[in-house]
DSSP file (Angstrom, degrees, kcal/mol; ACC not computed):
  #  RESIDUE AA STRUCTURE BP1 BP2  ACC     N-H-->O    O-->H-N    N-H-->O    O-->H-N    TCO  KAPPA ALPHA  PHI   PSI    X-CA   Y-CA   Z-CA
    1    1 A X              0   0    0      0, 0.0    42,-2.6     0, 0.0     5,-0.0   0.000 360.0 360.0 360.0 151.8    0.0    0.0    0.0
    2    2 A X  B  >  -A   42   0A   0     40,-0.3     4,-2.1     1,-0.1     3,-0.4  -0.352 360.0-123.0 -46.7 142.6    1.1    3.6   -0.4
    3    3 A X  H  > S+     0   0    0     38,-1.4     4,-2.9     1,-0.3     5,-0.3   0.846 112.9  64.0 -71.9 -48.4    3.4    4.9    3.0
    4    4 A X  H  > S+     0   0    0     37,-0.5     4,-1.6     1,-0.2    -1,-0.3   0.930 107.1  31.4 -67.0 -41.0    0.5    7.6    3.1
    5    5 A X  H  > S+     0   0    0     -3,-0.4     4,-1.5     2,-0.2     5,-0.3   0.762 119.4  60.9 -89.2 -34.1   -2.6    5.3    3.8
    6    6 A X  H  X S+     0   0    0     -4,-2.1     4,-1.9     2,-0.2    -3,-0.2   0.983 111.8  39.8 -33.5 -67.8    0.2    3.0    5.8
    7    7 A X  H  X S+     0   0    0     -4,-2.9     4,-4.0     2,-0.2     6,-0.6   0.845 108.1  58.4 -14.2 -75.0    0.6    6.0    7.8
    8    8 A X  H  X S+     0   0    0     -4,-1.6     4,-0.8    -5,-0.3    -1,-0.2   0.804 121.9  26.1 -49.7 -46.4   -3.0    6.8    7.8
    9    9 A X  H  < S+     0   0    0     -4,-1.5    -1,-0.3    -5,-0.2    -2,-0.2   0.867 115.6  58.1-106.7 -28.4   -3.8    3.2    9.5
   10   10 A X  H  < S-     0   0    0     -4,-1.9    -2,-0.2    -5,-0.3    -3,-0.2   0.921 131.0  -3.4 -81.1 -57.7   -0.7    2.4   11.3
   11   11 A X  H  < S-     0   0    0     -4,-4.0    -3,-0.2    -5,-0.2    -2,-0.2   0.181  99.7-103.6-137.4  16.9   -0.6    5.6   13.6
   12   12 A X  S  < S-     0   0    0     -4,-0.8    -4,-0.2    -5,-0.4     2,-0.2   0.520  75.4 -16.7  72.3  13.2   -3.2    7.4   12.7
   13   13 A X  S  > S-     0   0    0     -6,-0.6     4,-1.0     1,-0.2    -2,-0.1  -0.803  82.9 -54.4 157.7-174.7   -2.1   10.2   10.7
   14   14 A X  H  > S+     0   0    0     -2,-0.2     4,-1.4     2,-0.2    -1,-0.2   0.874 116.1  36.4 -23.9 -72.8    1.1   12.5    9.6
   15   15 A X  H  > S+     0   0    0      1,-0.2     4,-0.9     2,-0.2     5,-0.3   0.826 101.0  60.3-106.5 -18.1    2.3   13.5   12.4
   16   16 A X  H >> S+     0   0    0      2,-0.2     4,-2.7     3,-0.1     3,-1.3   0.955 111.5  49.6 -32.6 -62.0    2.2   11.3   14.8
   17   17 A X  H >X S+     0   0    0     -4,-1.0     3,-2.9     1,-0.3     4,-1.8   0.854 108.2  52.3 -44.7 -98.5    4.4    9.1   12.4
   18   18 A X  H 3< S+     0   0    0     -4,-1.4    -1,-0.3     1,-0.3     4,-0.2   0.348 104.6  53.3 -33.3 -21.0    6.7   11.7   11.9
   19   19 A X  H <X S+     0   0    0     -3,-1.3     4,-1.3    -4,-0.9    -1,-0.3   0.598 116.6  41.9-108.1 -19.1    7.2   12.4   15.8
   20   20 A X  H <X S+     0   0    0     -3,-2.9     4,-2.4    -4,-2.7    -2,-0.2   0.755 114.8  51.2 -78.6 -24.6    8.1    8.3   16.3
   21   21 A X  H  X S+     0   0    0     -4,-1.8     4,-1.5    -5,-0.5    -3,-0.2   0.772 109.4  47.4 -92.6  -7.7   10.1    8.3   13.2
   22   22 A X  H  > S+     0   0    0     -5,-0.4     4,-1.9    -4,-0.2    -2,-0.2   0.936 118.7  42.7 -86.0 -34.7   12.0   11.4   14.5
   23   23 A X  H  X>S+     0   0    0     -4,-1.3     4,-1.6     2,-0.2     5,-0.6   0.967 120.1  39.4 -27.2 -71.4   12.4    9.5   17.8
   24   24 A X  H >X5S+     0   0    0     -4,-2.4     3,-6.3     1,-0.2     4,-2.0   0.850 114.0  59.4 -38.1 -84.9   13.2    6.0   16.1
   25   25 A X  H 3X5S+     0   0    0     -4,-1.5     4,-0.9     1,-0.3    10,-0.3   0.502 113.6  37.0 -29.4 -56.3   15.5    8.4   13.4
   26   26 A X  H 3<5S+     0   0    0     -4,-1.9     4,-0.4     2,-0.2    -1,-0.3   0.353 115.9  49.0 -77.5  -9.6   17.8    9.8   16.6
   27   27 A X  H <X5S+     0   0    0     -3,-6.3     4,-2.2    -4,-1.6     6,-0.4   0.626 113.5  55.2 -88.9 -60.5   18.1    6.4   18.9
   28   28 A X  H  <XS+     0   0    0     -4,-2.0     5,-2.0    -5,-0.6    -2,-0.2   0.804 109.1  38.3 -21.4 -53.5   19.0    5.1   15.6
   29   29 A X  T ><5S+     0   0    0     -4,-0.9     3,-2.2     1,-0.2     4,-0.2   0.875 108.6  63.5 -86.6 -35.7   22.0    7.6   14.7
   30   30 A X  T 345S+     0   0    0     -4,-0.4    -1,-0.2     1,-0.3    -2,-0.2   0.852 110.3  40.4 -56.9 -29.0   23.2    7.5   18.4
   31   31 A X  T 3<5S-     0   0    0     -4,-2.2    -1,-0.3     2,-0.1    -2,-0.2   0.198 124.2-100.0-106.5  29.9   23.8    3.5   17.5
   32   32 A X  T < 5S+     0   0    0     -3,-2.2     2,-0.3     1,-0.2    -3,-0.2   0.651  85.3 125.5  74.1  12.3   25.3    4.0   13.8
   33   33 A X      < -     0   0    0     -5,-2.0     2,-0.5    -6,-0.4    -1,-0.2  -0.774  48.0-158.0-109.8 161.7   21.8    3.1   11.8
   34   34 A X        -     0   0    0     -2,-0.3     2,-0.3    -3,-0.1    -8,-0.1  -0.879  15.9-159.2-150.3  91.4   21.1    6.0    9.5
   35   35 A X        -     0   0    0     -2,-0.5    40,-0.2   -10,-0.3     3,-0.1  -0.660   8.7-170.8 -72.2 149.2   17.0    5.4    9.1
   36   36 A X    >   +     0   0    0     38,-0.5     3,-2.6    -2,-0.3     4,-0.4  -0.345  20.2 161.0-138.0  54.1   15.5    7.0    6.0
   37   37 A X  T 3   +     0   0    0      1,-0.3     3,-0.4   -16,-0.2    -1,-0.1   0.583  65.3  72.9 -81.3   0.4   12.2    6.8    6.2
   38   38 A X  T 3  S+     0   0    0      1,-0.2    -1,-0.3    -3,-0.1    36,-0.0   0.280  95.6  58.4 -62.6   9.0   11.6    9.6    3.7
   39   39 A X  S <  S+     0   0    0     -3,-2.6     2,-1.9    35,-0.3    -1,-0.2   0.416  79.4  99.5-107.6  -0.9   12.8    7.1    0.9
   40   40 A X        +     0   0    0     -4,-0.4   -37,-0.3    -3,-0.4    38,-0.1  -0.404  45.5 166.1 -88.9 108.2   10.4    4.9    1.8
   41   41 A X        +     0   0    0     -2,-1.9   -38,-1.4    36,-0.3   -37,-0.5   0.913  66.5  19.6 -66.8 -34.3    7.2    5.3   -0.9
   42   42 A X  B     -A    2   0A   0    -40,-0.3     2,-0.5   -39,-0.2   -40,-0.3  -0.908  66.2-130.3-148.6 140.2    5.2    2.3   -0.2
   43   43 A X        -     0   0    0    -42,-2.6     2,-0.1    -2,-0.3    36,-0.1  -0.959  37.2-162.3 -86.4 117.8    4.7   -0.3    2.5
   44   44 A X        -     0   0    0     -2,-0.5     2,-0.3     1,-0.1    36,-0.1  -0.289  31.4 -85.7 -99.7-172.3    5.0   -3.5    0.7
   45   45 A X        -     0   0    0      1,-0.1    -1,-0.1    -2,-0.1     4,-0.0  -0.772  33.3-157.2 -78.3 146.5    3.8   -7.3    1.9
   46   46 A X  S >> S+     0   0    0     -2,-0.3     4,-2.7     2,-0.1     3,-1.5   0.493  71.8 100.9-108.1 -19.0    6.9   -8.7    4.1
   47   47 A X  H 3> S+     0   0    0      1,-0.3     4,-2.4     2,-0.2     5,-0.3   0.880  83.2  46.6 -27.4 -65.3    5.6  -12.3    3.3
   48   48 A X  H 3> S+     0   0    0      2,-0.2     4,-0.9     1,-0.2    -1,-0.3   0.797 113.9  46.5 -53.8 -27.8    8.3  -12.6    0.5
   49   49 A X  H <> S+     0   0    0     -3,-1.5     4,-2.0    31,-0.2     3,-0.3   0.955 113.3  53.3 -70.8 -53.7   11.4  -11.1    3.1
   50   50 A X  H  X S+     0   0    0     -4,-2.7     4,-1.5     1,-0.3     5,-0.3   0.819 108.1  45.0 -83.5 -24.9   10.1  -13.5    5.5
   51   51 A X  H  < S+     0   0    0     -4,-2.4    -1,-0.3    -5,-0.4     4,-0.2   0.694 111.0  59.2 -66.5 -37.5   10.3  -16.5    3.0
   52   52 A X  H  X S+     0   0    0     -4,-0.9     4,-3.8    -5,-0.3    -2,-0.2   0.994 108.5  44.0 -51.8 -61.1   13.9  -15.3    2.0
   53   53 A X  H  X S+     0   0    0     -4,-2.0     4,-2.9     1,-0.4     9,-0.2   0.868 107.8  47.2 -69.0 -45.4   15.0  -15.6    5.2
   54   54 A X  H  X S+     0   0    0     -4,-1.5     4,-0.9    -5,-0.2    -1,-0.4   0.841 118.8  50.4 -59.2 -23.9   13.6  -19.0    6.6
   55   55 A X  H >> S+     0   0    0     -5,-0.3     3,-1.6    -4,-0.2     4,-0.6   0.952 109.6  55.1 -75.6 -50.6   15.3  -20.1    2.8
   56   56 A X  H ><>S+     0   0    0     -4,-3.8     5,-2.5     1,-0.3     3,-2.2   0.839  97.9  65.1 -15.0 -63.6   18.6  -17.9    4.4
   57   57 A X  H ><5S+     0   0    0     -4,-2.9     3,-2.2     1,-0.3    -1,-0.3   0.747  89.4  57.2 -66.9 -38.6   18.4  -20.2    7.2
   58   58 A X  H <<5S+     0   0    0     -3,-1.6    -1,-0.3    -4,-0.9    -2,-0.2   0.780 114.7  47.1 -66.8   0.4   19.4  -23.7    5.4
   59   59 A X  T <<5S-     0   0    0     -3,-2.2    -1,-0.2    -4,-0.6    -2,-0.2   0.510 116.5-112.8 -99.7  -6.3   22.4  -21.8    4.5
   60   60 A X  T < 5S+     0   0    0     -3,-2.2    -3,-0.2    -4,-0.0     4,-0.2   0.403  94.0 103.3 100.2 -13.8   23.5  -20.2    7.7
   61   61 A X    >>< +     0   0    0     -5,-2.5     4,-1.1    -6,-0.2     3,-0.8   0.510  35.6 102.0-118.3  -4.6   22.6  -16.9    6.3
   62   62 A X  T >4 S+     0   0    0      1,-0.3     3,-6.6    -9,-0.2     5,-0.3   0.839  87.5  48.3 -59.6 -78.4   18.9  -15.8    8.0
   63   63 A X  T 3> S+     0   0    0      1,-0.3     4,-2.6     2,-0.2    -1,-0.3   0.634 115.2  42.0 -12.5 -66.4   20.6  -13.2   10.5
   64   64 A X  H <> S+     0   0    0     -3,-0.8     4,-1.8     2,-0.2    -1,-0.3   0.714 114.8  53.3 -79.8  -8.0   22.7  -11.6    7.9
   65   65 A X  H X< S+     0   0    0     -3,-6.6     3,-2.7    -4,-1.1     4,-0.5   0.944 113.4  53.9 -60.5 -77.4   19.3  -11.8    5.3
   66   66 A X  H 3> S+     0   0    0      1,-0.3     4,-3.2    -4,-0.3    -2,-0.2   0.571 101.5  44.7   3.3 -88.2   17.8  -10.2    8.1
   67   67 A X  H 3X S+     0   0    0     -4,-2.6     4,-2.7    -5,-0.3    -1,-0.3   0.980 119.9  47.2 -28.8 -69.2   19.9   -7.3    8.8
   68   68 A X  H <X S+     0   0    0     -3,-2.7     4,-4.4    -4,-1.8    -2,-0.2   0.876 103.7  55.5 -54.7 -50.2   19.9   -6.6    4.7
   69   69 A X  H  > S+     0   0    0     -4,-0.5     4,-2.2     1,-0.2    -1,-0.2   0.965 121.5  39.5 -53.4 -60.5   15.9   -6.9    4.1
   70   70 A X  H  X S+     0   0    0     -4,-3.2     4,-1.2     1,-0.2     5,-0.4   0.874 117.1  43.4 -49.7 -47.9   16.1   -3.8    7.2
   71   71 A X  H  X S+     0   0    0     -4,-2.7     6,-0.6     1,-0.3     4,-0.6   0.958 118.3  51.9 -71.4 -43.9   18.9   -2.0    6.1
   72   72 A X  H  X S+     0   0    0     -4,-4.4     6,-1.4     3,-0.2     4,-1.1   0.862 120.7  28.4  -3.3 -68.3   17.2   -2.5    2.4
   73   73 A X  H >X S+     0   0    0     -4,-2.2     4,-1.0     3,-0.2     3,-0.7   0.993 129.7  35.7 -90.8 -66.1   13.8   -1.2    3.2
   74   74 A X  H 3< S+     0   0    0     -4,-1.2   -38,-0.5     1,-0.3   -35,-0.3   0.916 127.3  30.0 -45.3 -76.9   14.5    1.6    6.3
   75   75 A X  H 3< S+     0   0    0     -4,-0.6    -1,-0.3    -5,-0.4    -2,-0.2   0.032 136.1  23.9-103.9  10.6   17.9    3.0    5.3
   76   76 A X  H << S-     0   0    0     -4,-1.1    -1,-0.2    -3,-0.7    -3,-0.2   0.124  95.6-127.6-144.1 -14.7   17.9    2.9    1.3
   77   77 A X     <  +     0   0    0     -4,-1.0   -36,-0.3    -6,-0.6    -4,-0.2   0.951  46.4 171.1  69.3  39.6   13.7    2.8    0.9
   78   78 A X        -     0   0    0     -6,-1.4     2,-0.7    -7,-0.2    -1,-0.1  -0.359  40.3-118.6 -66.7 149.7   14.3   -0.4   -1.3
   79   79 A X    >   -     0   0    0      1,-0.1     2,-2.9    -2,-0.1     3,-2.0  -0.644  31.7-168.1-114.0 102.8   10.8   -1.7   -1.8
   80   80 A X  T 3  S+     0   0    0     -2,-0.7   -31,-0.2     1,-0.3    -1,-0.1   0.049  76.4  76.9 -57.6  28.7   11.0   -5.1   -0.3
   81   81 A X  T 3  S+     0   0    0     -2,-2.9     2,-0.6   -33,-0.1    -1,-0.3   0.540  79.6 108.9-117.5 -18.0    8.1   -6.6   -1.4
   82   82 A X    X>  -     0   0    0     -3,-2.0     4,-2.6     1,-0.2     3,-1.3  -0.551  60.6-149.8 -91.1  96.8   10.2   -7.0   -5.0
   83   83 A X  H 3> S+     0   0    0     -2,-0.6     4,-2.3     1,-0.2     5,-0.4   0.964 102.5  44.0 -36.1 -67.4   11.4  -10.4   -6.1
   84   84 A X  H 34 S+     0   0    0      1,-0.3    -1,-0.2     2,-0.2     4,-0.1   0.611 113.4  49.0 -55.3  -2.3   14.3   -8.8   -7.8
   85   85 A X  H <> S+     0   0    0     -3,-1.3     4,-0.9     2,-0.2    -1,-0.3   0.908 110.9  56.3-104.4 -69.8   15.0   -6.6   -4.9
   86   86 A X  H >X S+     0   0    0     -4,-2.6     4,-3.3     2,-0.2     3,-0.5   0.749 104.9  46.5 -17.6 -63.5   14.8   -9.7   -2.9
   87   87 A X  H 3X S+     0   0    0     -4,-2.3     4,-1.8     1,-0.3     5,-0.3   0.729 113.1  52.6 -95.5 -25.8   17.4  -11.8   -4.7
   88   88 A X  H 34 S+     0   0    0     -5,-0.4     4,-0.5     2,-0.1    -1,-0.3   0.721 101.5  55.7 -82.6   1.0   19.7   -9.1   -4.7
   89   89 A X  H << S+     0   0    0     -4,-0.9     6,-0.2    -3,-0.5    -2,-0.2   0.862 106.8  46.2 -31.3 -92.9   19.3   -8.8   -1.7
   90   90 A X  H  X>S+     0   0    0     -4,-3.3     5,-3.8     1,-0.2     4,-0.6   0.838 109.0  60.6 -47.9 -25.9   20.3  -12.6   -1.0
   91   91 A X  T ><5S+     0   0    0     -4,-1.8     3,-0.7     1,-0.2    -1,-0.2   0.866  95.1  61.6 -75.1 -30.8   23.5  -12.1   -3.5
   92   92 A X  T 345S+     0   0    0     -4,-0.5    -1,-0.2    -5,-0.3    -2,-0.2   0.206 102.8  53.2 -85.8  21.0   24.6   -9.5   -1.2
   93   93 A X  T 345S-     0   0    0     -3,-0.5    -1,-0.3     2,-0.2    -2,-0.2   0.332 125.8 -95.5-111.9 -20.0   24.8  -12.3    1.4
   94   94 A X  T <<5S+     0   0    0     -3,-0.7    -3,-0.2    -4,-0.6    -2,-0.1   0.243  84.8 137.5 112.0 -19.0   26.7  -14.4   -0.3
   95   95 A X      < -     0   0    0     -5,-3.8     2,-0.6    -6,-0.2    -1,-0.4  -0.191  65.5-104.6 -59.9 162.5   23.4  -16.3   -1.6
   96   96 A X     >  -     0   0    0      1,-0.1     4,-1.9    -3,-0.1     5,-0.3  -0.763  34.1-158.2 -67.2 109.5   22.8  -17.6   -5.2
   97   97 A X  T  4 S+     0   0    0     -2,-0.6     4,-0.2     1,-0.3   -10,-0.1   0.597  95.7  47.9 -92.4   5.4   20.1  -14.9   -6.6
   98   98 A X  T  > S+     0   0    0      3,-0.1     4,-3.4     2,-0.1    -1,-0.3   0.800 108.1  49.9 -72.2 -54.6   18.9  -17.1   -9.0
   99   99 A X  H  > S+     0   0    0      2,-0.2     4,-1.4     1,-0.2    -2,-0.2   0.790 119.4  42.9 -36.9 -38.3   18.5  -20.0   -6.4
  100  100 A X  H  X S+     0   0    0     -4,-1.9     4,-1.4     2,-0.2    -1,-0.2   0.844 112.4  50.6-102.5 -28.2   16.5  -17.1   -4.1
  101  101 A X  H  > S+     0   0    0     -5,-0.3     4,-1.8    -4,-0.2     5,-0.3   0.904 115.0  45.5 -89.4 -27.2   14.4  -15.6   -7.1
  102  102 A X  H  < S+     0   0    0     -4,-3.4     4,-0.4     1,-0.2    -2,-0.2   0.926 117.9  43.2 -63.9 -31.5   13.3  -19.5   -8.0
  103  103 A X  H  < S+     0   0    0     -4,-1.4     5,-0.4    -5,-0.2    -1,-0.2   0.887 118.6  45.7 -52.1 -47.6   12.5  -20.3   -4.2
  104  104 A X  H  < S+     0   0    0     -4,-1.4    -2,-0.2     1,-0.3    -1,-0.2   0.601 107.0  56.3 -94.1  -3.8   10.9  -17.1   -4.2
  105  105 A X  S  < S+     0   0    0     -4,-1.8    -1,-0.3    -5,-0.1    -2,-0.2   0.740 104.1  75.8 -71.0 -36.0    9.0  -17.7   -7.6
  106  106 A X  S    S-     0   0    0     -4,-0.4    -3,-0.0    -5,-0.3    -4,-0.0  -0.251  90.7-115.0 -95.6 168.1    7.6  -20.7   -6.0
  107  107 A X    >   +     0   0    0     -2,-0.1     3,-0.9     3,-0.0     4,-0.4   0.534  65.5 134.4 -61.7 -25.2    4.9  -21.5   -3.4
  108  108 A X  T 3  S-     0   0    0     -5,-0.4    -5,-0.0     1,-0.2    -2,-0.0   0.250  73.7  -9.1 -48.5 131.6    7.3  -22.9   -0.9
  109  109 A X  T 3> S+     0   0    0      1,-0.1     4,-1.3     3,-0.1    -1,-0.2   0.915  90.5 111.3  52.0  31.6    6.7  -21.5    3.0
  110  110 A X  H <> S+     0   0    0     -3,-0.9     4,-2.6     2,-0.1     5,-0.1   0.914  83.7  48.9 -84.9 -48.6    4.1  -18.8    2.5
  111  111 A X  H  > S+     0   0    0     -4,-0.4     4,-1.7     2,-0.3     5,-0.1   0.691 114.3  44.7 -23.3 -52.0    1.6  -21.3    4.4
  112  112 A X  H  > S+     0   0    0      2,-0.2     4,-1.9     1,-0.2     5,-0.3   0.889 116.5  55.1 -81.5 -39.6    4.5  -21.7    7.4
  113  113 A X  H  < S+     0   0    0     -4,-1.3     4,-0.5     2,-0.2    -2,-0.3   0.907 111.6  38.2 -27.4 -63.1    4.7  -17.7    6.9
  114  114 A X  H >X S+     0   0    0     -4,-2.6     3,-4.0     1,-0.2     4,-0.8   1.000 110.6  55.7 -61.5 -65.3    1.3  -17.1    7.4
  115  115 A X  H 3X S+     0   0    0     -4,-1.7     4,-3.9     1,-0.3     5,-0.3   0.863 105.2  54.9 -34.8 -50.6    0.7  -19.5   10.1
  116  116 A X  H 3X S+     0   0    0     -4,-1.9     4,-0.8     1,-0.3    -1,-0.3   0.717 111.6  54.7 -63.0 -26.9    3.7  -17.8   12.1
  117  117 A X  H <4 S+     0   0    0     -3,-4.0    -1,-0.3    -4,-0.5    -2,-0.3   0.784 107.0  38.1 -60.3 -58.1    1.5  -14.9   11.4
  118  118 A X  H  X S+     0   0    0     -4,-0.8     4,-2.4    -3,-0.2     3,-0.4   0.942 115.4  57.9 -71.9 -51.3   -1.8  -15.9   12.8
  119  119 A X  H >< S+     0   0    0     -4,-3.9     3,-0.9     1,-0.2     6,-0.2   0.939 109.9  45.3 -28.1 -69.6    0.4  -17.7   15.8
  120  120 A X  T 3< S+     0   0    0     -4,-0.8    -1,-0.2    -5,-0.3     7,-0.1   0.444 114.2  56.4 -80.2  22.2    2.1  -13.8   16.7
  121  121 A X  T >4 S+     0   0    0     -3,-0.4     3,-1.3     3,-0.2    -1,-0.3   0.663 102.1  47.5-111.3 -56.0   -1.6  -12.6   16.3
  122  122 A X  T << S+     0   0    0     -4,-2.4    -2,-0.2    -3,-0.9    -3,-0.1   0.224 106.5  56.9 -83.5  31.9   -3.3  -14.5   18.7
  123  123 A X  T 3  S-     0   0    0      2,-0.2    -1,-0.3    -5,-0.1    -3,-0.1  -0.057 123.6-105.7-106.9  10.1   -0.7  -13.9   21.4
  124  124 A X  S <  S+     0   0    0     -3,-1.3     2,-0.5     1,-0.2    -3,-0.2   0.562  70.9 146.5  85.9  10.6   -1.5  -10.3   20.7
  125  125 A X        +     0   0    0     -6,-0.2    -1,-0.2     1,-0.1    -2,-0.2  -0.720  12.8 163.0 -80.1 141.7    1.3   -9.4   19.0
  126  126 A X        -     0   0    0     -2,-0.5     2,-0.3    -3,-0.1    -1,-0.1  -0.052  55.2  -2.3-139.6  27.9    0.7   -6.8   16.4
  127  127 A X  S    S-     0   0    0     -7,-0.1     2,-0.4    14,-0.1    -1,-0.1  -0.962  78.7 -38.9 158.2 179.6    3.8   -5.3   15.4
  128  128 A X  S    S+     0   0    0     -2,-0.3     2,-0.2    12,-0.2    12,-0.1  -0.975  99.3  12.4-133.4 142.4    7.4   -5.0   15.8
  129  129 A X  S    S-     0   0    0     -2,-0.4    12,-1.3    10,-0.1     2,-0.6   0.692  81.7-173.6 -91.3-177.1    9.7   -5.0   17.7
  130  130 A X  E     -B  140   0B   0     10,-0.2     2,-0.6    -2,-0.2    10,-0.2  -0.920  11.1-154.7-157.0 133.0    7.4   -6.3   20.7
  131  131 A X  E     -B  139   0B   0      8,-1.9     8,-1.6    -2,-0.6     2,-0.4  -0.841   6.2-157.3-122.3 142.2    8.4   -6.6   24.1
  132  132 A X  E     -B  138   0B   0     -2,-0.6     2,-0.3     6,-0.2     6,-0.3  -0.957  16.3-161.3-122.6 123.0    6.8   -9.0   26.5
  133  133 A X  E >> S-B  137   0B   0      4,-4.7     4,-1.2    -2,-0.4     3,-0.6  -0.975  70.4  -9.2-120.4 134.1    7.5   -7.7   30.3
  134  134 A X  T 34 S-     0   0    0     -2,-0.3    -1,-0.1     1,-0.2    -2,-0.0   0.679 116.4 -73.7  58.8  18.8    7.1  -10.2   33.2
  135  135 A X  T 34 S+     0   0    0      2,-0.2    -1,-0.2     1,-0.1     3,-0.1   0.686 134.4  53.9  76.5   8.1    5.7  -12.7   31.0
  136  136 A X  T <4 S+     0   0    0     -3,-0.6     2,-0.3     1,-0.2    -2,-0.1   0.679  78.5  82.1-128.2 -27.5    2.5  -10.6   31.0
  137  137 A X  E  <  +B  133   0B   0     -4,-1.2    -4,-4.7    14,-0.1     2,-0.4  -0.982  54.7 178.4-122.2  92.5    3.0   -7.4   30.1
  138  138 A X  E     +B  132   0B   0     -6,-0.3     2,-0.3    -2,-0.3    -6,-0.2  -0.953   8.2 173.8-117.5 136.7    3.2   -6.8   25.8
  139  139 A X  E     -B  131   0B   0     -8,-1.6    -8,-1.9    -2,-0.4     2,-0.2  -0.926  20.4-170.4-112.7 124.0    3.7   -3.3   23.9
  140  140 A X  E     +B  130   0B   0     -2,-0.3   -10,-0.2   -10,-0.2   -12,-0.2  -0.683  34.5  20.8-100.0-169.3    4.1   -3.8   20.2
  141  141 A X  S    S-     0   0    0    -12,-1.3     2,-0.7    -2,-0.2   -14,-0.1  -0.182 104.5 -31.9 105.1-149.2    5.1   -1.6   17.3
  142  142 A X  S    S+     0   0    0     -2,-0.1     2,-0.2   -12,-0.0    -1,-0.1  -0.879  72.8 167.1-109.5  82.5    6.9    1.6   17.1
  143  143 A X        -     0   0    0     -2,-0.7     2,-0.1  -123,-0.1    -2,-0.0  -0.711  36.2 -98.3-120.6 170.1    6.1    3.6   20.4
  144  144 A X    >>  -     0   0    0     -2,-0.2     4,-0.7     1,-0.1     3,-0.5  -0.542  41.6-109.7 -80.4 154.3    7.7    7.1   22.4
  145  145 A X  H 3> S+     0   0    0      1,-0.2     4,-0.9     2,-0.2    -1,-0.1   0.335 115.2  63.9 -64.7 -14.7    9.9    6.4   25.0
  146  146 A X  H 3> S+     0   0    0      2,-0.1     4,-1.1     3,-0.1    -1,-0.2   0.752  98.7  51.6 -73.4 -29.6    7.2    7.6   27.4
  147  147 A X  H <4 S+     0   0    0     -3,-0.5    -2,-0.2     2,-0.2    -1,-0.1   0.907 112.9  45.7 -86.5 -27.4    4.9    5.0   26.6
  148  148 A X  H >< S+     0   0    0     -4,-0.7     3,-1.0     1,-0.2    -1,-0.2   0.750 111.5  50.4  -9.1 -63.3    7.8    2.1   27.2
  149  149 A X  H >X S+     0   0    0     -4,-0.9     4,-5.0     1,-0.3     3,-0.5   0.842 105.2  55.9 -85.0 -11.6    9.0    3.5   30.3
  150  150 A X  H 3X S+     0   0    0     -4,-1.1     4,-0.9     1,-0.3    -1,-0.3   0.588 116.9  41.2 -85.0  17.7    5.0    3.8   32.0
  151  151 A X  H <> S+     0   0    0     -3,-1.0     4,-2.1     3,-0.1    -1,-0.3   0.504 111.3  48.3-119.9   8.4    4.6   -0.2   31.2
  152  152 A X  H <> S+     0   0    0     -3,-0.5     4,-2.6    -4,-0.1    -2,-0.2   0.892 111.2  49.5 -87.6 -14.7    7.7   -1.0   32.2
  153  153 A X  H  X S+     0   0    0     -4,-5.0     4,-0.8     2,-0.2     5,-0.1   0.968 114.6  50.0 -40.5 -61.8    6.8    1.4   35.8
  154  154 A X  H  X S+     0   0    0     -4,-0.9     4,-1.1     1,-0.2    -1,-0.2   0.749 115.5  45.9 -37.1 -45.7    3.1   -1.0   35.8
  155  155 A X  H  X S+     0   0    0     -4,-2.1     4,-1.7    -3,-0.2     5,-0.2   0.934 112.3  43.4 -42.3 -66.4    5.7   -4.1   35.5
  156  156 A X  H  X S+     0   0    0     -4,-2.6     4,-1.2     2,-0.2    -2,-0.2   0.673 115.0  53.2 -58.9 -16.9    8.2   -2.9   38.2
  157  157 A X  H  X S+     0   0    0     -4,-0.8     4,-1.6     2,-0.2    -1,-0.2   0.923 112.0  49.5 -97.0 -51.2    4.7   -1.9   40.8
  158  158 A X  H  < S+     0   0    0     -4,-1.1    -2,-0.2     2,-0.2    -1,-0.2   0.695 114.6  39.1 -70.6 -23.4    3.6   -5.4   40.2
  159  159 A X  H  < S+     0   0    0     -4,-1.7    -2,-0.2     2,-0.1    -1,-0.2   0.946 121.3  48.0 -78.7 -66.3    7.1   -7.2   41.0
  160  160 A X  H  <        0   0    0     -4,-1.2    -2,-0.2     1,-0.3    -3,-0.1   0.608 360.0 360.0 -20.1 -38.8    7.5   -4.8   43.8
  161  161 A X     <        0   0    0     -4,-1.6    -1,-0.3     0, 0.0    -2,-0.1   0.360 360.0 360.0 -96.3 360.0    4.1   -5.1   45.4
C-alpha cells in the first residue's frame, strides 16, 4: 500500500508518524543506523522477506538476510516486497540470486509464513519490535519512550508489590 494510507492506519495520521520516526530516526544515529524513512514510498507485503529468510536459514545466512531486508527497506527505501529486490538482496549475502528468485517464484513456506503470522496474532502481538515484560506485560510496534517506560513502571509496581 502507499506509505501515506500506511501512515493513515498504522498511527493514525502524519504527524504522529513523523514524531516516532524522528524518535526512532535519533536512537538510531546514536547506535550508527542512519534510518530514512523519507525514501520509503510504499509499504510492501513482508511475506516474501520473511520466505527469504527461513530459505537464508538452510544456508546459515537468515541473521545476515535479516539485517539486509532492514537495512534495504529503512535506510535505502528499497521496496522489499520485490522479487528482484529480494534476490539481490540474497546475493549481497553471499546467496545464489537465482537460487532465491526460483525459491521465491515458487509456493514454498508462504503457508508456514502465514501461520507464524496468525500464531504472533493470537498472542497479541501486532507489530514489531514487541516486548513482553514479566511474562505478562506486551507493547508492540513503534512507540515514544514515554509510553515504554509507563509499562515497564506497571511491570516494576507489580514485582515490587
Amino acid at each position: 500500500m502507499s506509505r501515506s494510507d500506511y501512515v493513515m492506519r498504522k498511527f493514525g495520521g502524519e504527524e504522529r508518524a513523523r514524531r516516532l520516526y524522528a524518535s526512532i530516526t535519533e536512537i538510531g544515529r546514536g547506535e550508527g543506523v542512519m534510518f530514512r524513512f523519507d525514501l520509503v514510498r510504499r509499504t510492501p507485503s513482508s511475506v516474501d522477506a520473511h520466505r527469504l529468510v527461513r530459505w537464508a536459514a538452510a544456508f546459515g545466512r537468515a541473521d545476515e538476510v535479516v539485517e539486509a531486508v532492514f537495512a534495504a527497506h529503512f535506510m535505502d527505501g528499497r521496496d522489499i516486497g520485490d522479487i528482484t529486490v529480494l534476490a539481490a538482496i540474497a546475493a549481497s549475502c553471499g546467496l545464489r540470486p537465482m537460487a532465491a528468485r526460483g525459491f521465491l517464484a515458487s509456493t514454498a513456506d508462504v503457508d508456514v509464513v502465514h501461520a507464524d503470522n496468525l500464531r504472533a496474532h493470537r498472542l497479541g502481538i501486532n507489530g514489531v519490535p514487541c516486548f513482553v515484560v514479566s511474562g505478562c506485560h506486551a507493547i508492540a510496534g513503534a512507540q515514544e519512550p514515554e509510553v515504554i517506560e509507563r509499562l515497564l513502571d506497571v511491570a516494576a509496581a507489580e514485582i515490587l508489590s
